[in-house]
N, C-alpha and C positions, 0 to 999 in steps of 0.2 A: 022766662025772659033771658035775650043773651046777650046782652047787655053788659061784657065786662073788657078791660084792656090789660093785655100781656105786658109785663115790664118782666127786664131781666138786667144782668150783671156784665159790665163791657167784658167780663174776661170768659162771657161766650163766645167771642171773636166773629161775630155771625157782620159781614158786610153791610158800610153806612145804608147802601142800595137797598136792602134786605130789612133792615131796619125800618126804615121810612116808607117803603110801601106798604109794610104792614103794619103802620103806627104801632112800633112796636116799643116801651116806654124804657129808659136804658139809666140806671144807675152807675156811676162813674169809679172808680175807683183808680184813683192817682198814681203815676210816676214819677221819679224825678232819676232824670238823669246830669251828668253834666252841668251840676247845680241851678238847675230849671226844672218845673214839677208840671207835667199836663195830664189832660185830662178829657173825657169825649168830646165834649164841647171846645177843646183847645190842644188838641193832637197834636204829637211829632209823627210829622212822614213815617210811617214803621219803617221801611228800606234806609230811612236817615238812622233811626232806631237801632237797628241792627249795625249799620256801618261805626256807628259811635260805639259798638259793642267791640266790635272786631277790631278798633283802634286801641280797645282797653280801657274804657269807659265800664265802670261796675254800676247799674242802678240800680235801685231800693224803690220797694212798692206799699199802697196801704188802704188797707182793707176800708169799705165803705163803714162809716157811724150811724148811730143810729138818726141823727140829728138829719143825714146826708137823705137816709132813704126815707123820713117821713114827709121831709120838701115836695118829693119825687111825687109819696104818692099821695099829698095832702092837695098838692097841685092837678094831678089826674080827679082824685076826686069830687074837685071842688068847679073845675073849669068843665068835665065832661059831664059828672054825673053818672059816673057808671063803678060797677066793681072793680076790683084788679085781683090778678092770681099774676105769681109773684115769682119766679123761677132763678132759685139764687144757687150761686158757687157753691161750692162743696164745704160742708161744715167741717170737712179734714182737713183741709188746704187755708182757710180764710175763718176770720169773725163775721165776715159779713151777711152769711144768714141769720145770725143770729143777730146783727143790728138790724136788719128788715123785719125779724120776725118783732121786737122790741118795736118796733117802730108801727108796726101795725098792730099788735095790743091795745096800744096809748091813741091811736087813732079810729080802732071801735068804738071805745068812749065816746070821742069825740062824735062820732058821725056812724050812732047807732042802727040808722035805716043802708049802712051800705058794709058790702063783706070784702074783706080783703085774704087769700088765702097765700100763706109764704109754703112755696117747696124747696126743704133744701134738695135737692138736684143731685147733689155726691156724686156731681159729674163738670168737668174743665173744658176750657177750649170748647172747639165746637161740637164737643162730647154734649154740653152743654146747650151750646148753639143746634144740634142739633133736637135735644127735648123741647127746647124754646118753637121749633118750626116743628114738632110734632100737636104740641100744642094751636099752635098758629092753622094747622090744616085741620083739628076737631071743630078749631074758632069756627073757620068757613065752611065749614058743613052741617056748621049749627047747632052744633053739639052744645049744652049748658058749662057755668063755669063748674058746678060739681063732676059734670061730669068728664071734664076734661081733666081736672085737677084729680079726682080717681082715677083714672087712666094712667096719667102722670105715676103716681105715687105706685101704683102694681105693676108699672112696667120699666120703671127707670134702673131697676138694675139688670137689667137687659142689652142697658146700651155700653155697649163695649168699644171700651176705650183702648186702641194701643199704639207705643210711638217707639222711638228712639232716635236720640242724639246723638251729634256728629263731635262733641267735645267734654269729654268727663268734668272740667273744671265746674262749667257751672253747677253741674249736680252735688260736687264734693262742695261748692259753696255755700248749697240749700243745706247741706248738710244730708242727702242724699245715698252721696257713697262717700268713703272714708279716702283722704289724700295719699294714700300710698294704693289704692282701686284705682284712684284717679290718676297718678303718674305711673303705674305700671300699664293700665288699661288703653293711655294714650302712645306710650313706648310702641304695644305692639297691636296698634288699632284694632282693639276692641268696641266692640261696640254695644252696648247693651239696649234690651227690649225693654221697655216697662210696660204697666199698665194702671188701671186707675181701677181699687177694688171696691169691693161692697161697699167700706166705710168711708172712700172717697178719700184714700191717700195713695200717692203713687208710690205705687211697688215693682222692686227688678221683677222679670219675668225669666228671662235666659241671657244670654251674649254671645256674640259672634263675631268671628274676624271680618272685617272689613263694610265697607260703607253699602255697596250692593248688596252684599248678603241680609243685612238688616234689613234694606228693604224690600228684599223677596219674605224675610220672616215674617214683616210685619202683614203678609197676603197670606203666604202658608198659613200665617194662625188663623184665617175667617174659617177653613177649611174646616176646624175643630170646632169654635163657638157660633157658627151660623145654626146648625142643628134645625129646629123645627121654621124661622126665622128665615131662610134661604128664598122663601118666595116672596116675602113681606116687604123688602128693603127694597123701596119706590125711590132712594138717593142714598149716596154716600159720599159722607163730607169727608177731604181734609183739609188738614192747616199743617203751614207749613213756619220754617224761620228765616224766612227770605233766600228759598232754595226751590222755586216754583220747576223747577227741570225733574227733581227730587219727586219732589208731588204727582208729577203729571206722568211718571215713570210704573209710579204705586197705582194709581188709575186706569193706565193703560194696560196692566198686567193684572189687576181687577175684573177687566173687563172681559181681557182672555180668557181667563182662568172660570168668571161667575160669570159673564154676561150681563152684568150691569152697564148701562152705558149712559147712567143722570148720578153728576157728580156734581158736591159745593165745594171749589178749595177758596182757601183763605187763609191769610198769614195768623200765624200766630199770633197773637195781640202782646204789645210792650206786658202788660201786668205780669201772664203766664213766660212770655220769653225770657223775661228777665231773668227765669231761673232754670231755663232751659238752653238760653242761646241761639244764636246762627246756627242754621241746620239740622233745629228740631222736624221731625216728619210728622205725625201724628196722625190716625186713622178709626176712624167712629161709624157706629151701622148697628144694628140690632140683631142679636143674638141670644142663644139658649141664655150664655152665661158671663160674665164679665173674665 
């Protein structure tokens, strides 16, 4: 039977559009900026988001409870009647698989004829978002939820995550990179690559002078991690920090370079911005290796 419903974590950043056509079930996880706190169901404009950043607005974010993700999926369970498989943030980055996974324990019990399977994902952003539409394309092909959810789980360190920021502060803020990285590195624009490893915490990768160069880097590296992968990648996402020129820059030189030409971008969402900033780039696709 295939009979189950995908819910994931807002800080898949994956489009309201994208969401809703594929009833796709979305756990919240809060902002608060500018002493206001929203939330999927009650957003700030990202572009407002960002602009309140760039004025010097610092916001603080917070991982979904468990209490948050049983609502979610006690509600799917009870109104559809169907499974759910569960696609959450990165157990590096967040608690929040780990309150999903809590959450659906306590709710086997309760509703022993129905499965709920949680992946932590050890993947951000539309890193994320895009295992979530990996998922979503086994859904409509019929694929079961085990067997989607295996699939999931032996190929998700495959998806290769890599970005970089246009401003060291926020990073020295996550505590990232250390404030004398961050003020020398913005002195003589630096730019650093990161990326997101096996255990699903963002790691430097290299750095480079200047705001182009990073994002010719962020393409030079497919070159390396696409490996066997290179014919497989039917899309590639990115998200950006309200720097859509930025994005479509890394796309268009994607497309030269690999001849891909089916691409998702999307902003970075408030949760992950928040400690990335205006002018994060970031870039996801499957490859040999992270």
């Amino acid at each position: 039977m295939n009979n189950f419903i995908i819910t994931t974590d807002t800080t898949s950043d994956l489009p309201a559009d994208y969401v809703n056509e594929h009833h796709i079930g979305m756990l919240s996880l809060s902002y608060t900026i500018n002493d206001s706190t929203y939330t999927w169901e009650n957003p700030l404009p990202v572009k407002d988001f960002y602009d309140c950043m760039r004025e010097g607005s610092l916001p603080t974010t917070s991982q979904a409870n468990p209490s948050e993700a049983a609502a979610l999926f006690e509600k799917l369970l009870t109104e559809q009647n169907a499974d759910i498989l569960h696609i959450a943030f990165s157990s590096g980055l967040s608690g929040s698989y780990n309150s999903a996974r809590i959450a659906a324990s306590e709710l086997q019990e309760k509703y022993p004829d129905r499965r709920i399977i949680v992946i932590d994902s050890l993947c951000a952003s539309l890193g994320e978002g895009l295992l979530v539409h990996k998922a979503v394309t086994m859904q409509e092909q019929g694929h079961t939820l085990t067997e989607t959810a295996d699939w999931l789980e032996e190929n998700k360190l495959h998806l290769v995550h890599n970005f970089t920021v246009n401003d060291l502060f926020h990073l020295y803020r996550g505590g990232r990179v250390s404030k004398t990285a961050a003020f020398v590195g913005t002195m003589i624009s630096l730019k650093p690559i990161l990326h997101v490893d096996n255990e699903g915490h963002l790691i430097p990768l290299s750095k480079v002078r200047g705001r182009k160069k990073s994002l010719i880097a962020l393409v030079d590296a497919m070159e390396k991690q696409l490996g066997s992968w290179r014919d497989q990648n039917d899309v590639v996402f990115i998200s950006h920090g309200d720097c859509i020129e930025d994005a479509q820059f890394v796309a268009n030189r994607i497309k030269e370079q690999f001849g891909y030409d089916s691409f998702l971008i999307n902003y970075v969402g408030p949760t992950i911005g928040a400690h990335t900033g205006p002018g994060v780039v970031a870039l996801f696709y499957m490859g040999d290796y992270r």
